[in-house]
N, C-alpha and C positions, 0 to 999 in steps of 0.2 A: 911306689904307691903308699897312701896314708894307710898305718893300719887298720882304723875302723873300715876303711873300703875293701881289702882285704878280707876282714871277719866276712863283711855284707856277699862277698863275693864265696867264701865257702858253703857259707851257710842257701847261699839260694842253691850251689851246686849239691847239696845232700837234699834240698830239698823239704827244705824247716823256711823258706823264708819266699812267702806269696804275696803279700799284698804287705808291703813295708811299712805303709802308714797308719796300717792298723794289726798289726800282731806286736807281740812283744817278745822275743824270741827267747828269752832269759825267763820267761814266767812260767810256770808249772801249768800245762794246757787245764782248762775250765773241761767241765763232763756235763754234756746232756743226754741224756738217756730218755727215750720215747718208745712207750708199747701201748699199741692196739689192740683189742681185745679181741678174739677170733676174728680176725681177719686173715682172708684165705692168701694163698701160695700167690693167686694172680691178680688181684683184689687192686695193684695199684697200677696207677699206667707205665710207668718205667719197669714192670712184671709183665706189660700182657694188656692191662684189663683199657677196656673203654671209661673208666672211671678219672674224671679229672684230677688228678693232683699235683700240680706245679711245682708246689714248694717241694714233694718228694723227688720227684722227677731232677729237679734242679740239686737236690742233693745227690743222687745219683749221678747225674749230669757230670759233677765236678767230683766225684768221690768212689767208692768202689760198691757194690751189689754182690751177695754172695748167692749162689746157687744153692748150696747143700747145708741151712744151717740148721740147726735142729731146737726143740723144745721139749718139754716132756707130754705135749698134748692137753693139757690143761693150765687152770688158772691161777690156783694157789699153789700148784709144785713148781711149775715155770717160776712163779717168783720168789719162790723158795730159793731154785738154784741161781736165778741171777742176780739176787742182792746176796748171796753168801757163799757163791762158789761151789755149793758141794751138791748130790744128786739128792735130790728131793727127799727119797725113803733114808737114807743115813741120817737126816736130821730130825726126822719124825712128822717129816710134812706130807705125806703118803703113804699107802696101804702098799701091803707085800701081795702078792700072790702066792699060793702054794705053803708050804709047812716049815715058811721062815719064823715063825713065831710071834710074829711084832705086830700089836694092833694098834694103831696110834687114832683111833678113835673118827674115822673115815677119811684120814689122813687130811683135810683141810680145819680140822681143828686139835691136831698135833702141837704138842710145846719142845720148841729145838731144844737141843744141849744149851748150855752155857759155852759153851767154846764155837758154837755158829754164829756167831755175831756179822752183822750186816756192814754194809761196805764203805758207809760213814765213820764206821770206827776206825778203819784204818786209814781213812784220808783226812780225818781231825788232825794227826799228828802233825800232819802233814801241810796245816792252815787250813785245809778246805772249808768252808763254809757248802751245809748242805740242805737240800730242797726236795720237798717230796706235794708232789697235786695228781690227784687220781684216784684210782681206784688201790685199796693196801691189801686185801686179803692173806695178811700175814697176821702171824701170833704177836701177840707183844703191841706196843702201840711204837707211831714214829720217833717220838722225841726221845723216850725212852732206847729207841735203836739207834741216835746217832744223829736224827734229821734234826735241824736248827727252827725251821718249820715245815709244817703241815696240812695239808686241805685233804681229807676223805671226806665219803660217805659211803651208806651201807642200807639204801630204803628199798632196793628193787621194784620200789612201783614204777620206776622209769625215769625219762627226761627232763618231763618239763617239770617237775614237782623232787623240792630240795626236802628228804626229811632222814634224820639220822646222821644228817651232817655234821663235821667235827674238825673243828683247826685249833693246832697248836693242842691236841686233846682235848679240847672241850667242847662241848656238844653247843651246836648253832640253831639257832632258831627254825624253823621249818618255811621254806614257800610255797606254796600254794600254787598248783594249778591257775596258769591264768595273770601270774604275775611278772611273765617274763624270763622266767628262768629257764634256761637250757642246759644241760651239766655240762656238754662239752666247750662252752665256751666259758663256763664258769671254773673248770679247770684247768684250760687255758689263761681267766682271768687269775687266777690264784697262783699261776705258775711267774707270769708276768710282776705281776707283784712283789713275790720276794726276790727277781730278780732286780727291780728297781732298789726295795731296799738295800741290798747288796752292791750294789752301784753308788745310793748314798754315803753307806756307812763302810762297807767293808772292800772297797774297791781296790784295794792295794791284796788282796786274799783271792786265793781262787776258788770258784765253785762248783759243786756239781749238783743238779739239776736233773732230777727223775718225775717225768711227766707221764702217767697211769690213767690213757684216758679209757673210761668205758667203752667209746664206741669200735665197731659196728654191733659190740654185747645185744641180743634181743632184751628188750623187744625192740622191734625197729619202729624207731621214732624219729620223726625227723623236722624239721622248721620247713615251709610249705613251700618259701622260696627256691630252697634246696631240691625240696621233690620235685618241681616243679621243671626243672632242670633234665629230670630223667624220665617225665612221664609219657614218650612214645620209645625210650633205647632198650628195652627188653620184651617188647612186643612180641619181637621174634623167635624168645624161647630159650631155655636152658640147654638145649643141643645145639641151636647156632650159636649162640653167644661161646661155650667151652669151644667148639670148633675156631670162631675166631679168635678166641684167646691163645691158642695153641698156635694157630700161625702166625701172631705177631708174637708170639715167643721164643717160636724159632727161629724168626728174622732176627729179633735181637740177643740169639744166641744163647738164652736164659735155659732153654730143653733142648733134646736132641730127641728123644722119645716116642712114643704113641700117644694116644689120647685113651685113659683107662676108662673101660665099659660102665656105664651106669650101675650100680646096684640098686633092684627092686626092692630089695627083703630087708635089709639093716636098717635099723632109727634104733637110738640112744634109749634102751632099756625102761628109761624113766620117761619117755613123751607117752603124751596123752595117744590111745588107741585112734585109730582112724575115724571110729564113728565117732569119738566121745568129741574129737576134733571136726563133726561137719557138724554134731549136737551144737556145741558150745558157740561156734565160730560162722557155720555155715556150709552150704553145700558144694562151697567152693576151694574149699581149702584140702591140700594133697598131703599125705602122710608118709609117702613113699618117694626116691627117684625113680618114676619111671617116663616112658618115652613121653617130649612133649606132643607129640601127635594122637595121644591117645588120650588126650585132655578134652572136656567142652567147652566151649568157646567161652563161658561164665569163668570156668577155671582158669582159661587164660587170660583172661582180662584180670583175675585176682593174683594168681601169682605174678605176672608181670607187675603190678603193680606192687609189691612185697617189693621185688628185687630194688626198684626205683627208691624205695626208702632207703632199703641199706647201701645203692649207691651215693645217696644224699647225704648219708650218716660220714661216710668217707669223706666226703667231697666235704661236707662243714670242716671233718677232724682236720682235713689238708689245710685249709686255711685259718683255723684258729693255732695249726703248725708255725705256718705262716708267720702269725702276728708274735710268738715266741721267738721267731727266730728274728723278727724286726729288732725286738729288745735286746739280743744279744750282737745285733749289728751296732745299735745304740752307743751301748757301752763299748762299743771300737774292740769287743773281744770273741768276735764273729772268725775271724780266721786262726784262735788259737784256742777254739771250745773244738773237743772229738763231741758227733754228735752219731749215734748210733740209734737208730729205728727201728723197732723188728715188733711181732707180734707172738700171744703167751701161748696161741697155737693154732691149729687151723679153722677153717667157720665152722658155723655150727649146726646142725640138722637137728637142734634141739626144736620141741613143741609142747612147751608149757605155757598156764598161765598163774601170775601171781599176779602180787601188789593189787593194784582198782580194780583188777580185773579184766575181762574181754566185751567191751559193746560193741556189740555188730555192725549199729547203726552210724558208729563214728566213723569219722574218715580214716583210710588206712596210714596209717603213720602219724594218727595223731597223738595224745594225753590218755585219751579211752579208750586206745586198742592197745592190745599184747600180744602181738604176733613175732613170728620166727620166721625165718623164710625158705626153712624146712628142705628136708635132703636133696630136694630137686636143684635149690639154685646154691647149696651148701658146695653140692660139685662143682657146679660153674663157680664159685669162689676160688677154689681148690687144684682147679685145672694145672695139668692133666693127672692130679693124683689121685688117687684111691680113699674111699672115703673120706672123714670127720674129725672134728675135736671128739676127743678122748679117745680114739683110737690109735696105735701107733705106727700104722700106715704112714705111710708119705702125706699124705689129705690131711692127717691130724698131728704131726707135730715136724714136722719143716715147712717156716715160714721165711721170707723175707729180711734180709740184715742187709741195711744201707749206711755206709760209714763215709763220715765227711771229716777231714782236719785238711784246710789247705794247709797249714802252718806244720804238719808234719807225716802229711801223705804226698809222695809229687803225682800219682797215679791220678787221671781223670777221665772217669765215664769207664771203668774197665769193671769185670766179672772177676768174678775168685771161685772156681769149682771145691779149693780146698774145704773140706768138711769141717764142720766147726758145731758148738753146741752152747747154750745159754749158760753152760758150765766155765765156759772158757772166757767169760768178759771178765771175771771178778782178778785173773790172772791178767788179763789184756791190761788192764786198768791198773794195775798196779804196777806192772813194767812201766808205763808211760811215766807214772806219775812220780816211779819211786819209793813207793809204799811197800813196808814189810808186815807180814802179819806175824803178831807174838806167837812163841812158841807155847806162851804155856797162857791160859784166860780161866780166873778163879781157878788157881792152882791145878788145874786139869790141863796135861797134853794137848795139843792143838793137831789134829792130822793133818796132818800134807793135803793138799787141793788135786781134785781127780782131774782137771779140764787143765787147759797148757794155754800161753799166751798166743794169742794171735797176729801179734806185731809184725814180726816174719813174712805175715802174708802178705800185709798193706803194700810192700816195696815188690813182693815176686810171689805168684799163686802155685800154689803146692809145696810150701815149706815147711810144715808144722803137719804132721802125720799122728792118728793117732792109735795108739792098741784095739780100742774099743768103746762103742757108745753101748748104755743099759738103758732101756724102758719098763715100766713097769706102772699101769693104770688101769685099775673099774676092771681088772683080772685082763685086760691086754697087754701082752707083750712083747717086745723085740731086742737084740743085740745086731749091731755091726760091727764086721769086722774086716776091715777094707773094703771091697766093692760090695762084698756077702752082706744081706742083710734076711736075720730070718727075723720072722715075725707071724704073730697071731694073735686071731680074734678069740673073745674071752668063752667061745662056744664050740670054738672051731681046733683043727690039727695046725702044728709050724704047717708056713710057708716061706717057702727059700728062692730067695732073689739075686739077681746079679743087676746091682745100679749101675754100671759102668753104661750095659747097656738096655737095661728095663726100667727106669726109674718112676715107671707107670705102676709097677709091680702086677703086670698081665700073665707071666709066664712063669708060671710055679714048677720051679724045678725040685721041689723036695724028693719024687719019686725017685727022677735022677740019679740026686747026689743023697742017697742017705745017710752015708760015711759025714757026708759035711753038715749036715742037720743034726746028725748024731753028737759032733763033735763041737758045735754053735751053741747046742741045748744045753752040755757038759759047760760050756765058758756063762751061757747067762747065768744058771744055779751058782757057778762058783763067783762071778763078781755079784751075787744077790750076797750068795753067806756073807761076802765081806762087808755088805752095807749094810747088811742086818749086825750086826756087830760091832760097826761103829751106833746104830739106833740103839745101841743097848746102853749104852754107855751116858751115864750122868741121867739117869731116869728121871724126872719132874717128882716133886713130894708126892705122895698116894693123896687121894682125892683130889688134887689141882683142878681149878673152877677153868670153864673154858676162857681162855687170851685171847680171842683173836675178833680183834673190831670188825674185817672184813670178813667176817665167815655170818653166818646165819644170827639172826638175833633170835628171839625166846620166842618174837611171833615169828610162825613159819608162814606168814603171807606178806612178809616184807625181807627175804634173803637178800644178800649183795646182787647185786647187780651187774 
């Protein structure tokens, strides 16, 4: 045999070498990175949900789906840890709970250490050219962290209205209600773009590509087409819909579990009270999960109608997915980019209103409404977990990880139960690529990374094991610690679980086992000291003005979004 036929012949046999005419097996794999903004556990159809998304489905399809992956439950710590590797509150991107000492100013407008540095820095060395379109809610600005370029904004009055927009750091002109703009395809447009440029100019470099789109974020807004699509599929109700989501999840093997009971009483501390929400909004609008059958027919006609937008919010993000991943077919480097998808935490049972404001009279899901689709249909999201975002129940921070490399997964269409956590990309990613991080960044120590690479898994599910996961958010908190997971609400006593086989978290064994509650509560205090103690480390100058583009601006009726 020739040798190049040879080479061709090992390399298909490890399973690096898929579609020959378009990978380059020699080239350092491209990184796309894709997060949705509270979108729930079930939310896409290769999860569960009735929601069309092809292009996810198709990367599932041909790639792997994880079951158990974790987030911190919210939206600036989540991205804390997945552009920097390390848990949220060690770098001053989150509040502590309890008598750790460390207030880092409501933790989403925290300033990291100088030794946190984001995940471009360490793939520059390395050629990468890199890309950031979406949503930043980090400290510091992009290009300053490493990005080549960049598209944020930060207006929270919504979709269809561009204002506080900002590329490459500089502030963009504002559009208008009414001109055509829709953010999620305008972050898609932005994403599409520098990968063209990068095609032009730097096509011999590899890239990575972090795509932060806002949606299914409230308020739910959506393009008409899109609703249009969903406006008789939730008729039926937030208890048939989680019901059916459970059973085509246990067909495709995604749960094994129950289906966890509605909660009446919980809603996010910060939403508008019940009545101030039928005041503002209408008589129709629900403030609680409770049974859909104890609804008026008015209410059901409105919340049904909520759900249908944020199925539409989805069902756009799918296909402006889509037309991203056309572009990287384009460029012929479609089977040598890892493209990883997951969301910053679970949906959301939020009900505020900002930005224009709430008109009644507008159609649902247009420019002039603010609506949330509130803890009723936040569950059917979330199916069959247990609450919310920001809680750290199963509901609020395990979502969804789909990972696609033909060129260096042979695995197709398979699940991975292995645990994993938003902690452990920044490690994945740098096995792959090759990437070392310095020991030492402005003369200060660089600490070792909490999260472990997940490379292991891609080839065989349950190889990378890990000590322990830490929560800590809005005073809720959890540790796991193999199957054990305790956890509680910011009001409430531990509750102690066994995921192996509750992963609904129905059956609170705390009474039980108090020896192992005892013992759980003893491990989260002691890995908190230890990340209170990296937070101490390289303090920011006293008085430091707030960094962070994506956190709140000075008017409080335009925050991120």
């Amino acid at each position: 045999m020739k040798p190049i036929f040879l080479l061709l012949v090992l390399l298909a046999s490890f399973g690096l070498l898929h579609a020959a005419e378009a990978v380059k097996p020699t080239a350092k794999p491209n990184i796309l990175i894709i997060l949705a903004d509270d979108m729930g556990f079930s939310d896409a159809g290769c999860y569960g949900s009735e929601i069309h998304t092809p292009n996810l489905d198709k990367l599932a399809a041909d790639g792997l789906r994880f079951t158990q992956f974790y987030n911190t439950a919210r939206c600036w710590s989540s991205r804390a840890c997945l552009l920097t590797g390390f848990y949220a509150q060690s770098i001053r991107r989150d509040n502590f709970t309890g008598d750790f000492g460390v207030n880092t100013d409501g933790g989403g407008d925290g300033i990291r250490p100088r030794w946190a540095e984001l995940l471009p820095e360490f793939l520059r060395p390395l050629g990468y050219r890199s890309y950031h379109s979406g949503k930043w809610h980090l400290d510091g600005k992009p290009l300053a962290d490493g990005f080549d370029h960049s598209y944020y904004e930060m207006n929270g009055q919504g979709y269809f209205i561009q204002a506080g927009a900002n590329e490459d750091d500089m502030r963009l002109a504002d559009i208008k209600v009414g001109a055509g703009y829709y953010n999620t395809i305008a972050v898609a447009d932005h994403a599409i773009k520098y990968l063209k440029e990068h095609a032009a100019k730097y096509s011999s470099r590899p890239f990575f590509e972090y795509v932060a789109f806002h949606s299914p974020h409230f308020p739910v807004q959506a393009l008409p087409e899109d609703i249009a699509v969903y406006k008789d599929t939730y008729k039926s109700g937030w208890d048939a819909i989680r019901e059916q989501r459970l059973a085509r999840m246990k067909q495709l093997g995604i749960v094994h579990c129950d289906l966890s009971p509605l909660d009446p009483v919980t809603v996010p501390h910060w939403n508008l009270p019940e009545a101030e929400l039928k005041k503002r909004i209408g008589p129709n609008e629900v403030g609680h999960a409770v049974p859909w059958n104890t609804l008026t027919d008015g209410q059901k006609e409105f919340q049904s109608a909520k759900m249908s937008v944020h199925a539409a919010m989805i069902h756009r993000m799918d296909i402006e997915i889509g037309r991203v991943l056309d572009q990287v077919k384009a460029m012929g480097d479609y089977d040598n980019t890892i493209v990883l998808f997951m969301s910053d935490n679970g949906a959301s049972a939020e009900q505020i209103i900002r930005g224009l404001g709430e008109d009644p009279k507008a159609p649902i899901g247009s420019a002039y409404s603010y609506l949330g689709i509130g803890p009723g249909w936040a569950s059917a999201a979330n199916t069959p977990f247990r609450l919310f975002k920001s809680w750290e129940h199963e509901g609020g921070n395990c979502t969804p990880l789909i990972v696609h490399w033909p060129a260096g997964i042979s695995a197709r269409g398979e699940l991975r139960d292995n645990p994993g956590h938003l902690i452990d990309i920044v490690p994945t990613l740098l096995e792959i690529t090759g990437g070392q991080r310095p020991t030492n960044i402005a003369g200060l120590p660089v600490p070792p990374l909490p999260g472990k690479s997940l490379v292991p898994v891609f080839a065989k599910d349950d190889t990378v094991p890990h000590d322990f996961f830490w929560w800590n958010h809005d005073g809720n908190r959890a540790i796991r610690i193999g199957d054990w997971k305790l956890v509680a609400d910011h009001t409430k006593p531990w509750e102690l679980f066994n995921l192996a086989t509750d992963r609904s978290e129905t059956n609170n064994l705390a009474a039980e086992y108090p020896e192992k509650v005892k013992e759980m509560e003893q491990a989260w205090l002691k890995h908190g000291a230890e990340l209170h103690a990296l937070a101490e480390q390289d303090p920011p100058p006293k008085g430091a003005g707030k960094k962070n583009p994506g956190k709140k601006s000075a008017d409080k009726a335009v925050p991120d979004f």
